[in-house]
C-alpha positions, -999 to 999 in steps of 0.1 A, spaced: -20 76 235 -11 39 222 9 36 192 -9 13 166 -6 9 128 -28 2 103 -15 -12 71 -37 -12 37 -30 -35 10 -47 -30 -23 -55 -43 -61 -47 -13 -84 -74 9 -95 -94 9 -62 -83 45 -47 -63 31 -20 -47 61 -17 -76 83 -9 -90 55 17 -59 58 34 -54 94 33 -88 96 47 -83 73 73 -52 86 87 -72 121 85 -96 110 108 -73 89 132 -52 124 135 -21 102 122 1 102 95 -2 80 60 27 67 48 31 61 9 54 64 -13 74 77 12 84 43 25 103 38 -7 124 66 -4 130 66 31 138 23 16 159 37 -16 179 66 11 188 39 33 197 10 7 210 38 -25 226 65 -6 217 95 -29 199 76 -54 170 102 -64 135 92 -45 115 64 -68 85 90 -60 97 113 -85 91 86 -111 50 90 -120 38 54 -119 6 67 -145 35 69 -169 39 37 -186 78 42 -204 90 60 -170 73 36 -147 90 6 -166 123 22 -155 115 20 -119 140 3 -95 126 -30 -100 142 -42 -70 121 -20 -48 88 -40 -58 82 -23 -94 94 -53 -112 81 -81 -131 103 -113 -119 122 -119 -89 153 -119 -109 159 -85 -106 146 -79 -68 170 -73 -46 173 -86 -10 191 -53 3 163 -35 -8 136 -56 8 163 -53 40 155 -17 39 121 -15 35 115 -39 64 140 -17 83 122 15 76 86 2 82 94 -18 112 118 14 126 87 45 123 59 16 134 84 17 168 80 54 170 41 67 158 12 55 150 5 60 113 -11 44 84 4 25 59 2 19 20 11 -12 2 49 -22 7 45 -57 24 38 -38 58 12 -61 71 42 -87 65 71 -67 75 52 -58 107 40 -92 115 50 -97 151 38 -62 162 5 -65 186 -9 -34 178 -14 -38 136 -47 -40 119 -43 -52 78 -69 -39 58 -70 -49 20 -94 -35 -5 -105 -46 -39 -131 -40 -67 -144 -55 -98 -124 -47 -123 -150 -23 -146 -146 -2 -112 -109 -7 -118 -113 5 -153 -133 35 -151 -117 49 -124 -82 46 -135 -93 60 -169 -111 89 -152 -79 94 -128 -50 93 -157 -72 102 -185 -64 69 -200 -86 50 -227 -105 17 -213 -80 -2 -231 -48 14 -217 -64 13 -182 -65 -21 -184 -34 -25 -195 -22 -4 -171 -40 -22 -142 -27 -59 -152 11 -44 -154 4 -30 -122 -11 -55 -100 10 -81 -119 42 -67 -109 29 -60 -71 15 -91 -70 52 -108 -80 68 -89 -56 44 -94 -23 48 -133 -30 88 -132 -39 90 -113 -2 66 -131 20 57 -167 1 17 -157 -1 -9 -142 -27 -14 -105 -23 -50 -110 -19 -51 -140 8 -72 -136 32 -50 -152 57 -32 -122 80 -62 -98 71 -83 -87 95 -106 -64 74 -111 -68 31 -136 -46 19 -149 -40 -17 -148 -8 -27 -176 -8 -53 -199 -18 -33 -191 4 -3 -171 36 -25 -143 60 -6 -164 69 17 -179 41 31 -142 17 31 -128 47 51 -157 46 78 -153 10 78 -116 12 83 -119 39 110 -153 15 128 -125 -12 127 -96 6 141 -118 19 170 -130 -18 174 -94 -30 174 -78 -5 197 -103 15 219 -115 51 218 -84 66 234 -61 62 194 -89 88 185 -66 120 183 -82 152 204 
């Protein structure tokens, strides 16, 4: 079977997660998370405990996060070791599998690979609101607060590493609004794409 990788980037509060959970479901491949920062953290820290650990719904934990792992608010505090490792780590499984991939400058990291597709998805921000409310039992208020941390500090991080906006269309092959097309129908169109992209034989049997 070809070895591809699709890479999802995302504005907080759209259920990125689920799409790609979802997609890599229905590929039959695996979806890479959060688990690309500890696999990044165990290569760069040594024994450091896995930034997973750290809820990110939690706003006085979350502001402890390694900043230099992409969690931080200004480039001051990133740190080019750990960008080193996540490149590393991305760039090393997307040699070995095909999998799906969340967030983490992947579609930067994996750049010069020939079989990548870069989805991004979005949505208004009331979507934004109501669903991270409904997700973390949050107020409207602290939702949005939650979301303009959140997006601010990925967006900081996505330009320190690779010099563009997060949400640039340029190196995306597929942006899709989630409001208008929900879970279900950003996962169809991510799978339609992939099966475009890379021919009927990725399907797993």
């Amino acid at each position: 079977m070809k070895r591809f990788v699709i890479t999802i980037g995302r504005e907080f509060g759209c259920n990125a997660r689920e799409i790609g959970r979802q997609v890599a479901a229905k590929l039959g491949v695996k979806f890479y998370d959060k688990e690309l920062v500890d696999l990044a953290a165990e290569r760069a820290r040594g024994s450091e405990e896995p930034l997973s650990k750290i809820p990110e719904q939690h706003p006085v934990i979350y502001d402890n996060f390694f900043t230099e792992f992409g969690y931080g608010a200004t480039k001051e505090f990133y740190s080019a070791k750990a960008v080193e490792a996540q490149a590393y780590v991305i760039r090393k499984i997307a040699n070995t599998e095909s999998c799906v991939m969340l967030g983490r400058c992947s579609d930067y990291f994996l750049q010069e690979f020939g079989t990548t597709m870069n989805a991004f998805v979005y949505a208004p921000l009331p979507y934004r609101v109501q669903h991270i409310s409904e997700a973390y039992n949050l107020s409207p208020d602290e939702a949005l607060k939650m979301i303009k941390k959140i997006d601010k500090c990925r967006h900081n991080y996505y330009k320190y590493v690779t010099g563009h906006d997060r949400g640039d269309r340029h190196g995306r092959n597929l942006m899709i609004d989630v409001d208008m097309f929900g879970v279900d129908g950003a996962v169809n169109l991510i799978y339609s794409a992939a099966i475009e992209r890379f021919g009927k034989e990725i399907i797993s049997m």
